[in-house]
C-alpha positions, 0 to 999 in steps of 0.5 A, spaced: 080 859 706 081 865 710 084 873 707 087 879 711 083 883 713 088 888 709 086 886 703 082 889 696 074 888 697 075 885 691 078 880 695 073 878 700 067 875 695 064 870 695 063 866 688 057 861 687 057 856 681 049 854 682 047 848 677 042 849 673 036 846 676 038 851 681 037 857 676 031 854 673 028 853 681 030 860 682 024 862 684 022 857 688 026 858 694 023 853 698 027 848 695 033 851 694 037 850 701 036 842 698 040 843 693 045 848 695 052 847 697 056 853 701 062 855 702 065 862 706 071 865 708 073 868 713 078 874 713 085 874 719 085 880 723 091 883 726 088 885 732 088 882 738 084 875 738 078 874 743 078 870 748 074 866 744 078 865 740 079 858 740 072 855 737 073 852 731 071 856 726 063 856 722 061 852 717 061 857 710 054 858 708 051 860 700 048 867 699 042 867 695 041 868 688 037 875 686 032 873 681 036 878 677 041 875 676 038 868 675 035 872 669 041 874 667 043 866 666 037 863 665 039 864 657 038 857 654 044 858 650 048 856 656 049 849 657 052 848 664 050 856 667 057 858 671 056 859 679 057 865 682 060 863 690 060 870 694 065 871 699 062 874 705 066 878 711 066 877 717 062 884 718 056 882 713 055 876 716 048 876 719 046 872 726 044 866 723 049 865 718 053 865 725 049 861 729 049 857 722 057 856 723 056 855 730 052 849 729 056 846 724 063 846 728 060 843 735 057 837 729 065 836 727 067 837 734 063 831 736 066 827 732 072 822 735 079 825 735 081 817 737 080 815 729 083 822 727 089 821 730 089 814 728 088 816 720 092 822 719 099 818 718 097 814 713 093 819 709 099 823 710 103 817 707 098 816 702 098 823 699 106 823 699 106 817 695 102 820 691 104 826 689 111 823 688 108 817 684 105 823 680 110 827 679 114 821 676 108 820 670 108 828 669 116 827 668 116 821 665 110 823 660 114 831 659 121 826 657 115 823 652 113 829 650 119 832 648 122 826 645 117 825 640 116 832 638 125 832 637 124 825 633 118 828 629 122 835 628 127 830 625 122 826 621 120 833 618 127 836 617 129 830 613 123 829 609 124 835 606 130 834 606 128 829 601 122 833 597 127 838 596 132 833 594 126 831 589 124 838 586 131 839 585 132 833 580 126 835 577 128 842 575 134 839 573 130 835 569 125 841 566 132 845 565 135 841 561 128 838 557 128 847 556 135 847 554 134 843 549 129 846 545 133 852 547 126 856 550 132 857 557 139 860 556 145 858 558 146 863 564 139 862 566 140 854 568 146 856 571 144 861 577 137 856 577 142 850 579 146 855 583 138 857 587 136 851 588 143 848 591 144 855 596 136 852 599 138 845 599 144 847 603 140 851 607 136 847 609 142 842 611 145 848 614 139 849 619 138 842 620 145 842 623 145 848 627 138 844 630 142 837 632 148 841 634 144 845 640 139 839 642 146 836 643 149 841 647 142 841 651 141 833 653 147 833 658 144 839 661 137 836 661 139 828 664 144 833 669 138 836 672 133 830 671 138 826 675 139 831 681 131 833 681 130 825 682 135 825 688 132 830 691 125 826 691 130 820 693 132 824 699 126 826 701 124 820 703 128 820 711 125 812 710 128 811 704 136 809 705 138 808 698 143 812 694 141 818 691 143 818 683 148 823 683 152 819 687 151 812 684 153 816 678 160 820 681 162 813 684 161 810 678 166 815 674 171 815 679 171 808 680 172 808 671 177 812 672 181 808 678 181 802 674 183 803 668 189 808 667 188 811 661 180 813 662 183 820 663 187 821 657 181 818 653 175 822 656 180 828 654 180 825 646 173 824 646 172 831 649 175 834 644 173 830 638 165 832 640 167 838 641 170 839 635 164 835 632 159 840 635 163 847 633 164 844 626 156 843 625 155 849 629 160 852 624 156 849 618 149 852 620 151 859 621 157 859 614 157 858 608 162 854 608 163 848 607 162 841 613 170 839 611 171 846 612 167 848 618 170 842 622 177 844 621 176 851 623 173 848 629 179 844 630 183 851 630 178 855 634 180 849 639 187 849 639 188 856 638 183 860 642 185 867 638 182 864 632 176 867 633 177 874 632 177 874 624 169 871 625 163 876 622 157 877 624 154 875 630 151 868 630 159 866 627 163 870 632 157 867 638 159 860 635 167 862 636 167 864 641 164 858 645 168 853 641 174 858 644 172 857 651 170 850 650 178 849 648 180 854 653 177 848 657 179 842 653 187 844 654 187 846 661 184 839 663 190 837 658 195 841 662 193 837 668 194 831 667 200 832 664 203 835 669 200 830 674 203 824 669 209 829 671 210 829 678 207 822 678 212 820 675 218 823 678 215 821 684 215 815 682 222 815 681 223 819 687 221 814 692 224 807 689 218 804 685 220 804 678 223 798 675 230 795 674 232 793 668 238 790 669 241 783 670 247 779 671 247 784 678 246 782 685 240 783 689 241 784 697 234 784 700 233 787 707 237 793 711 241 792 717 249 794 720 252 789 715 250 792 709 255 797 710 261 792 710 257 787 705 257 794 699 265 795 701 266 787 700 262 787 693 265 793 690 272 790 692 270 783 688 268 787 683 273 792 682 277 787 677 271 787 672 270 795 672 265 795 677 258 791 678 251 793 679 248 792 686 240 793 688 238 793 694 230 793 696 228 795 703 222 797 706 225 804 707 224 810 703 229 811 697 232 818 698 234 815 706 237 808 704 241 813 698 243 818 704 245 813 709 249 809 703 252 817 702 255 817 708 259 810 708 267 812 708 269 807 702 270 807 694 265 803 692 270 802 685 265 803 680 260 799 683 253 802 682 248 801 688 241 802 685 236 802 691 229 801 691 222 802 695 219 794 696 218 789 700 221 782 698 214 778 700 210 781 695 212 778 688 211 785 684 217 788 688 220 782 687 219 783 679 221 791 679 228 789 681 229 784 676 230 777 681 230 773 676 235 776 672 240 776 678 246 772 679 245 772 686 241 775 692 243 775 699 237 776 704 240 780 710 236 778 717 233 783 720 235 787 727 231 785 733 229 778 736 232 772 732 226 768 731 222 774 728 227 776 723 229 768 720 222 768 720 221 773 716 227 770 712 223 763 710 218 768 707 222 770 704 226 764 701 218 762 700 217 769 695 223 768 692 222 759 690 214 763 687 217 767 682 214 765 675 220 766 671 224 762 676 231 764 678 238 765 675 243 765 681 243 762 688 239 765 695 245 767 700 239 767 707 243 770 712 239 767 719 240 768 726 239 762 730 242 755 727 237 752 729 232 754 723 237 752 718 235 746 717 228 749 715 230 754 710 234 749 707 229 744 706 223 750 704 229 753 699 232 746 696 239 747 693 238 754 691 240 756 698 245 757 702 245 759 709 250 764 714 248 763 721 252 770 723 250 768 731 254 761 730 260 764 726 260 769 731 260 765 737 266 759 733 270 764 731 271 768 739 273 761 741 278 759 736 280 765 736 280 766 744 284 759 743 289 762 739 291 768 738 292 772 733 287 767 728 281 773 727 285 777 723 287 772 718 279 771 718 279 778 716 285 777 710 281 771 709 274 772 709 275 780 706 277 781 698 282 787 699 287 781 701 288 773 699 281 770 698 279 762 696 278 761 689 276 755 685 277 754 678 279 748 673 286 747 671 286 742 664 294 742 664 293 739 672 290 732 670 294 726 673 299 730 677 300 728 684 297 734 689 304 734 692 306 737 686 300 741 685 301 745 691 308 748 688 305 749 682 302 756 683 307 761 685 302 766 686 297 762 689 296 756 695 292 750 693 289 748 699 283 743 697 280 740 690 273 739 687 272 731 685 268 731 679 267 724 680 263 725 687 258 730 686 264 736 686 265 735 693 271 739 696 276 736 700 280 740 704 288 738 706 287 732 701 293 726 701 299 728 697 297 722 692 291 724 690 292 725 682 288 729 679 282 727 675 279 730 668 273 735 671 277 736 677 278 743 680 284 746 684 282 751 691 287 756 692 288 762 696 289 768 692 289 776 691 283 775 685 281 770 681 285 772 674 292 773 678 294 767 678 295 761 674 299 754 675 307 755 672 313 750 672 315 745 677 320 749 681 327 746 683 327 745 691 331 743 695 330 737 700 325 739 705 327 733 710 327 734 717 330 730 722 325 730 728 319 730 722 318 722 719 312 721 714 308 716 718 307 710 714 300 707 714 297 700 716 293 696 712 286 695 714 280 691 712 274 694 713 266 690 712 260 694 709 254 690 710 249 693 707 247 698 702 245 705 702 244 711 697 249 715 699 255 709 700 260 713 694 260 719 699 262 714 705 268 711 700 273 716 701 280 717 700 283 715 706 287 720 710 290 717 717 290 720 723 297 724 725 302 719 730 302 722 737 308 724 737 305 730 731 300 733 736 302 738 740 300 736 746 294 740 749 294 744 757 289 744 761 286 752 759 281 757 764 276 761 759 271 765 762 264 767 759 262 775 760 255 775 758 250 769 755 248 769 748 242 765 746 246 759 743 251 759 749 250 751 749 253 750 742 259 755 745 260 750 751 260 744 746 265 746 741 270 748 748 268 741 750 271 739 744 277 743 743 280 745 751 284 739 754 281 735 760 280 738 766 279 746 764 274 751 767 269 755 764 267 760 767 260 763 766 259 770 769 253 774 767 246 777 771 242 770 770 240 766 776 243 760 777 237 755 777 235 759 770 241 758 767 242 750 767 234 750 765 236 754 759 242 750 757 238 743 759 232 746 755 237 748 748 240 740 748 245 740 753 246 734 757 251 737 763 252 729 764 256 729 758 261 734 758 269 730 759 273 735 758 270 742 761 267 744 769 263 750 769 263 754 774 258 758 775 258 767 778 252 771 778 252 779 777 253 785 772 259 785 768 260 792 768 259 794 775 266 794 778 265 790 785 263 785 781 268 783 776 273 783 783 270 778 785 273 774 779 281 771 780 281 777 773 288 776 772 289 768 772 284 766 766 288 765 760 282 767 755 276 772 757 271 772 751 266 778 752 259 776 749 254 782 747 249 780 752 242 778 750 239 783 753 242 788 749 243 785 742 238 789 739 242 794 739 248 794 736 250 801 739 248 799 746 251 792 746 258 795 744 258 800 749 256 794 755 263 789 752 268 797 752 266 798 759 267 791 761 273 791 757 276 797 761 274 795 768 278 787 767 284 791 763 284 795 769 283 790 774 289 786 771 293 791 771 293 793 778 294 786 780 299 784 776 307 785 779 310 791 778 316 787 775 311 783 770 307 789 768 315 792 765 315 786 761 312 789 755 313 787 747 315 792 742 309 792 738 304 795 742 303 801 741 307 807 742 303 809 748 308 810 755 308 805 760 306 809 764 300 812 762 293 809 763 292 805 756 299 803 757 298 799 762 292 796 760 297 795 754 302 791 759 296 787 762 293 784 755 301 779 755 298 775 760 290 773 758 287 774 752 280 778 751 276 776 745 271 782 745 264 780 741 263 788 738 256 788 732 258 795 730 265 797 726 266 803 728 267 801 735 272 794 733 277 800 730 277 805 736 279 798 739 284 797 734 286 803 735 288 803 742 290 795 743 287 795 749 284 788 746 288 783 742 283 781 738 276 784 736 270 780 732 265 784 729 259 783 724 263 786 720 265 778 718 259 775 717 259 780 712 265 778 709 262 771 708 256 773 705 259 778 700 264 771 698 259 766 698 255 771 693 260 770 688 261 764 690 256 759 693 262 753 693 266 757 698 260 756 702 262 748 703 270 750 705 267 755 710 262 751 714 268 745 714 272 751 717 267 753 722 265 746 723 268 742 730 270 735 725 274 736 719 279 741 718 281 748 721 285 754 720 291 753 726 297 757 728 304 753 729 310 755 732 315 755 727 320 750 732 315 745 728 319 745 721 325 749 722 331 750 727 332 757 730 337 761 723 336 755 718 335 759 711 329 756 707 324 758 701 317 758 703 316 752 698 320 748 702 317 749 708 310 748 705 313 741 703 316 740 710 308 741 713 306 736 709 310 731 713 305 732 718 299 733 714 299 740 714 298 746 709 302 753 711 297 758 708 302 764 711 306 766 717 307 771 721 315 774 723 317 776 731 316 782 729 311 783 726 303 786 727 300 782 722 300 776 719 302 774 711 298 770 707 300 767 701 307 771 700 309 772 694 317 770 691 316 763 694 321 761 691 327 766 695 330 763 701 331 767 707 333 766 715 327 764 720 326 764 728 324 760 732 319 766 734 315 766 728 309 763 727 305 759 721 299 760 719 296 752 716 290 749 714 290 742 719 285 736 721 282 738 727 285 734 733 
């Protein structure tokens, strides 16, 4: 052990514990270097060292003992004699002494460095070990210690306690044996029982300020137990295991995650223990009583200026710390009131609360149709006073409120509650009530088709999953026809299904075929005008369905539900069919409480002379064999039309700008539709080869088209050069598709068909004679022939364009410049999902009207019922329709923009043209 060469004298000794055969041999010293054991430090210098200074350093040597001072402690009173050990300076120090330490460093510098090296890592391992080891049995046994000494404190306290409790009775004993002989006075017994209670509440007193301090000190203790033991943990880099401070604050902030109310009940237990301590605390320090100490604790907390009223310095010491801890207590309180606060607003803010509703509709996902779909259903429940209508997006509610703010319509009472969900998770499902809606619509996504009917059949999975089950039906809008038929099996019965893309495409080639039939879809479809409508009319039953169609005056009935099949709807039934119990009537009306059947009118005879009611021949049909469904095949017969009923068909010249995914059903139902030897165009930017792979690829057999030939043009529908090179100006229909390549985006699709819709006016128009492009109709517009409009105007008399238009806002700039006879737009899809929502038996009507078999929405000349002038109620002509099977819906006079679907004052008779027009349900020719 090696000093400064600063330091005291006293410093620089040397001291020698000798034994005491060494004391008692003292004076021999032949034998004292046998027995001797030496130890010598050396002091540091702080000059220089010399240039030996390298060299181990010298083996410490023992100082002989003076015989003096071995007399000194030779006393035989001393068991063990104290060594005395003398520390040397290096200036002391004899020669020999020096050659002495020399000696003994070359010995140890001999020794093997290779077994040093090899040794030292594991006595160092070994010593850690073991000074960790000891310092866990000195904490452990320090934890003993202070446990005992606390219990055994405790154990004391009480059995004086009980000693106390003991004399006490003992005295009162004594007291009332010495009252008795009246050797004590009355006053005396008194202030003794008074002493004696004031000492055994003094010693309850103490005993509770003791419990109330060691209580206070345990956390602390454990606190800095388990920090002192991490540190050791951590101290070990070998070691990788999780020091205890963070086990614990994992342990509570898991504890607090969990479970919801951990907080608030760690604030309650906190505040009753604080109240616990400070009432005992209280209890030591006061006279008064532990119920009393305990209240005024709860004051001190709830009211920290309380406190100002203590006397004496142990109460107002204990106050003040109740005050501080309750200054604590409540500032905790506050934050977590404040955080449920915002939590809760939040909550509110962003859609994740839940709705309590029901009766309501539920549209789940957002898309362009929304818009008009809100419009649709705030209209159906205008009636009613308004409705409730939820929507649940994956988007955040303050931008779907925002976004349904800036739609320019009346929602009508209607209220629209939006939500922050996902309709593939149940719970989000619940928090908007699916169980209790009478109807859910699920829009399809924007983007790729297969991806968004995808996403539909999960969400018809989620919906079949809920537990409650389902109150009303599941109206799945899906972007490919052919995914129909899985989401039917998945959903069961409760689905119904709107192929937006089909009815798109089925509605362009109706309409192309016949102008002026999308705007009557529109009065159809849409519930601002007249809408189909089912409902049971007892006072009907066993009336013929001739009658029955001039029954309603202020409705058209157009088919009947047969209770006897299932509740079938059959449109255009046989004017003998009666009416049956159970049957239910289809009409076309305003609303569904402004109509009601009425008296026979008296109508004149209705007959016409080139109309005949064909009579029917008998026939015998054979079933061999039967199947599960032979009542659906028995059916009420109803003849084909005579061929002299049919209009004749001429052959047609239709062109397709664009492709759509579903291009071959398109060729399908124009196959069936156009007369033999028409043409189909197919004008788009995809190659030839690519397009016939396609088309064979989608199901279409081109050996099997009879009525069509497509003829086939490459190139860009909006660059110039290349629609001229198409005879623009001799093709009766032009229907402009919404490319596939842009579809994605509405805005961009209907930017690509108003380009090409301008660039083909304009083409015609500068192809057209000047003497044909004069010849214009009245209702046009108000623009000058002159103008450029006006002469694109002028253009649209000879060929018909069918412009398929995804976004609204554009269908009424085009509306708006009649440039295009007739516009299409998503803004029908959604019409028919907002009315099979209501309704999902229209869905039925619907899909028969879309269909290529069965019935059809058709327009007439009016030179089929009536001669040019003649006077007829409209009763009348629907009685003349009905001799070629058809039932008039509405009509549409010369003069005329728009058509009139179901007219009132049927009855009154007014004069016809032959240039007026009549809307009728038929059988497909």
């Amino acid at each position: 052990m090696s000093l400064d060469s600063e330091s005291s004298p006293s410093s620089a000794r040397d001291w020698f514990f000798p034994s005491p055969s060494f004391i008692h041999s003292a004076s021999s010293p032949s034998q004292s270097p046998n027995f001797s054991r030496k130890f010598t430090t050396f002091p540091r210098h702080s000059r220089p060292s010399p240039p030996d200074w390298r060299k181990p350093p010298r083996t410490p040597s023992f100082r002989s003992v003076s015989s003096s001072s071995s007399a000194s402690y030779g006393d035989h009173k001393y068991g063990r004699l104290r060594r005395r050990v003398d520390f040397t300076p290096r200036s002391e120090r004899t020669p020999k002494y020096e050659e002495e330490g020399s000696v003994l460093e070359k010995k140890r510098g001999v020794s093997n460095p290779v077994s040093v090296e090899k040794t030292a890592s594991g006595e160092m391992g070994c010593r850690i070990a073991g000074q960790r080891v000891k310092i866990r049995w000195q904490m452990a046994f320090s934890i003993a210690i202070l446990i005992t000494a606390f219990g055994s404190l405790v154990h004391k306290n009480f059995s004086l306690h009980n000693q106390v409790v003991d004399l006490k009775g003992q005295i009162s004993a004594l007291n009332i044996r010495l009252e008795a002989c009246n050797l004590l006075d009355h006053l005396d017994t008194i202030s003794i029982l008074q002493e004696n209670d004031h000492h055994s509440s003094k010693g309850l007193k103490n005993l509770a300020l003791i419990f109330s301090i060691a209580l206070l000190s345990i956390p602390i203790f454990v606190f800095k137990s388990i920090d002192y033991m991490s540190k050791l943990r951590s101290s070990d880099n070998s070691s990788e295991k999780v020091s205890l401070n963070k086990q614990l604050e994992y342990r509570i902030d898991a504890f607090l995650s969990v479970h919801p109310y951990a907080k608030p009940l760690a604030l309650l237990v906190a505040t009753l223990m604080l109240i616990w301590l400070g009432g005992l605390a209280l209890f030591g320090v006061t006279d008064d009583s532990l119920a009393d100490c305990l209240w005024l604790s709860w004051t001190f907390i709830a009211d920290s200026g309380n406190h100002a009223n203590s006397e004496g310095m142990g109460p107002r010491l204990v106050s003040v710390s109740i005050s501080f801890g309750g200054m604590l207590i409540f500032a905790m309180m506050l934050g977590l009131v404040s955080d449920a606060i915002s939590e809760k607003f939040d909550s509110l803010r962003k859609g994740r609360s839940e709705v309590v509703e029901q009766n309501h509709t539920l549209i789940l996902g957002w898309s362009d149709k929304l818009g008009s779909l809100l419009n649709q259903l705030a209209i159906a429940n205008e009636s009613l006073g308004g409705g409730i209508v939820v929507v649940m997006a994956e988007r955040d509610k303050e931008e779907m409120e925002l976004d349904i703010a800036k739609m320019e319509f009346d929602f009508r009472g209607t209220s629209v509650i939006c939500r922050s969900g996902s309709p593939l998770i149940l719970a989000d499902l619940k928090k908007v009530s699916v169980s209790k809606a009478r109807a859910i619509v699920v829009l399809a996504e924007d983007g790729n088709a297969d991806q968004s009917d995808a996403r539909a059949l999960r969400t018809v999975l989620s919906l079949t999953g809920v537990k409650e089950g389902l109150r009303g039906h599941i109206v799945v809008e899906l972007s490919d026809l052919d995914n129909e038929v899985l989401v039917k099996l998945v959903g069961g019965e409760l689905v119904e299904t709107v192929v937006a893309h089909d009815v798109i495409g089925r509605l362009m080639i109706q309409c192309a075929r016949q102008p002026g039939l999308a705007q009557i879809w529109e009065d159809i479809l849409g519930f601002e005008n007249c809408e189909f409508y089912i409902k049971r009319w007892p006072q009907l039953d066993g009336m013929q369905f001739e009658d029955v169609l001039i029954s309603f005056p202020d409705a058209i009935p157009c088919g009947v539900k047969v209770a006897s099949r299932g509740g079938k709807i059959i449109l255009n039934p046989d004017d003998s069919y009666v009416l049956q119990e159970g049957d239910e009537v289809l009409v076309i009306a305003e609303d569904d409480d402004s109509y009601s059947p009425g008296a026979l009118p008296m109508v004149k005879e209705a007959s016409f002379m080139h109309i005949a009611r064909p009579a029917r021949k008998p026939q015998k049909i054979l079933l061999c064999g039967w199947r599960r469904d032979v009542d659906d095949m028995i059916v009420v017969w109803r003849g084909n039309l005579p061929r002299d009923f049919i209009v004749p068909k001429s052959t047609e010249k239709i062109l397709l700008c664009g492709w759509r995914r579903d291009m071959e059903d398109m060729i399908l139902v124009l196959d069936a539709f156009l007369a033999p030897e028409s043409e189909l165009w197919m004008f788009n930017d995809v190659l030839e080869n690519e397009r016939e792979k396609k088309l064979v690829d989608g199901g279409l057999d081109l050996s099997r088209l009879v009525n069509i030939t497509l003829v086939h043009r490459e190139g860009n529908a909006v660059i110039r050069r290349h629609l001229e090179s198409l005879p623009l100006e001799s093709f009766d229909s032009i229907l402009i598709l919404a490319d596939e390549s842009v579809e994605d985006s509405a805005i961009q699709a209907d930017s690509r068909s108003l380009a090409t819709l301008l660039l083909i006016r304009d083409i015609q128009a500068k192809r057209l004679p000047y003497r044909e492009a004069t010849v214009t109709r009245g209702h046009r517009g108000s623009f000058s022939q002159s103008s450029w409009i006006g002469e694109m105007q002028q253009a649209s008399v000879r060929s018909v364009i069918i412009s398929e238009i995804l976004d609204p806002r554009t269908k009424n700039l085009l509306s708006m410049s009649k440039i295009s006879d007739y516009v299409l737009s998503n803004e029908l899809v959604s019409m028919a999902l907002a009315m099979v929502a209501e309704d999902r038996q229209i869905n039925d009507v619907l899909e028969e009207l879309f269909a290529e078999e069965g019935n059809e929405l058709h327009i007439r000349q009016a030179d089929l019922y009536l001669h040019d002038g003649e006077e007829l109620s409209f009763y009348e002509i629907i009685l003349r329709a009905r001799q070629r099977r058809e039932i008039v819906i509405g009509y549409r006079l010369a003069n005329a923009e728009r058509a009139i679907t179901n007219p009132t004052a049927k009855s009154e008779r007014r004069r016809w043209s032959v240039r007026d027009v009549f809307v009728v349900i038929t059988e497909k020719e």
